[in-house]
C-alpha positions in Angstrom: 76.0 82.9 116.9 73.0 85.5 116.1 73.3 89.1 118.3 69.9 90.2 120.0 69.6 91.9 117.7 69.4 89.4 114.7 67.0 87.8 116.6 64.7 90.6 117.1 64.8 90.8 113.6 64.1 87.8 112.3 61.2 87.6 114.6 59.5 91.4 112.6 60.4 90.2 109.4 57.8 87.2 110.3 55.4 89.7 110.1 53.6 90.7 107.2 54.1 94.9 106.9 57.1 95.1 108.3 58.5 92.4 105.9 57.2 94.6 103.1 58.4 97.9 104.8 62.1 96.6 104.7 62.2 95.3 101.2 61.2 98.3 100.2 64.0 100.3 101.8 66.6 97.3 100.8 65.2 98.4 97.3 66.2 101.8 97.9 69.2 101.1 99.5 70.5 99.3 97.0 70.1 101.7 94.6 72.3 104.3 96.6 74.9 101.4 97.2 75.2 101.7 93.5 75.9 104.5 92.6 78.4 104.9 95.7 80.1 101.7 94.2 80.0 103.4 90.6 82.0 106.6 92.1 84.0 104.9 93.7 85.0 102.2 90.9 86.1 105.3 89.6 88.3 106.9 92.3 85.9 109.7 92.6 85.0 111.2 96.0 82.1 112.7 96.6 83.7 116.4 96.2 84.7 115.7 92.5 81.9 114.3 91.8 80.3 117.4 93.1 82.2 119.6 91.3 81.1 117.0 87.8 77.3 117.9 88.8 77.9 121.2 89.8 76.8 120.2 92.9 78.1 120.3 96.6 79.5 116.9 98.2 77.0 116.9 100.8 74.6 116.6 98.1 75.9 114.0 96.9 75.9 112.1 100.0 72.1 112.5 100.4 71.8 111.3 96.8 73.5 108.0 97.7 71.6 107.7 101.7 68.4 108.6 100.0 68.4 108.3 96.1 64.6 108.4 96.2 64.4 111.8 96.9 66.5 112.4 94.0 64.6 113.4 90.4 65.5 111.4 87.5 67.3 113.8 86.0 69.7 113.9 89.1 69.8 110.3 88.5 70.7 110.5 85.2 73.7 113.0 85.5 75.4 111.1 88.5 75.2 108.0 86.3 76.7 110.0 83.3 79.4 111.4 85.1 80.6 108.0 86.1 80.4 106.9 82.4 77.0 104.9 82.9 74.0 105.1 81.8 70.9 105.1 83.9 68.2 102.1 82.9 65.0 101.6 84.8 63.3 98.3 84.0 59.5 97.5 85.0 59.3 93.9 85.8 56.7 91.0 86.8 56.3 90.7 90.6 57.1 87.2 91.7 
């Protein structure tokens, strides 16, 4: 059974921008789920990871809500320090 709420949602996702506007942020969210996952897979919280980036663990929770306000170099050492390597691809639209 769908909640209100799915409802609602299914009904904006019928339009247009607001289609576009959410797979942009799944995009983005995705990302963050990532690298949370990547810490994580290695038993990491975010405080020793902080202290791996010289960072604070606050700051690394705003690098997994919102890793598009991170730079790439930010990127790049998080995904280091969990033995990874970052890799951005370009790829056709569909």
């Amino acid at each position: 059974m769908k909640s209100s709420f799915d409802r609602y949602l299914q009904d904006q996702l019928k339009k247009p921008k607001v289609r576009k506007a959410f797979e942009e942020e799944r995009k983005v969210l995705r990302i963050g789920l990532a690298l949370a996952e990547a810490r994580k897979k290695k038993g990491l919280s975010q405080r020793e990871m902080a202290c791996r980036l010289g960072t604070s663990a606050p700051q690394i929770s705003r690098t997994e809500r919102r890793p598009e306000h991170s730079t790439v170099q930010t990127l790049e050492r998080y995904a280091h320090a969990v033995g990874m390597e970052l890799d951005f691809r370009l790829v056709a639209r569909q």
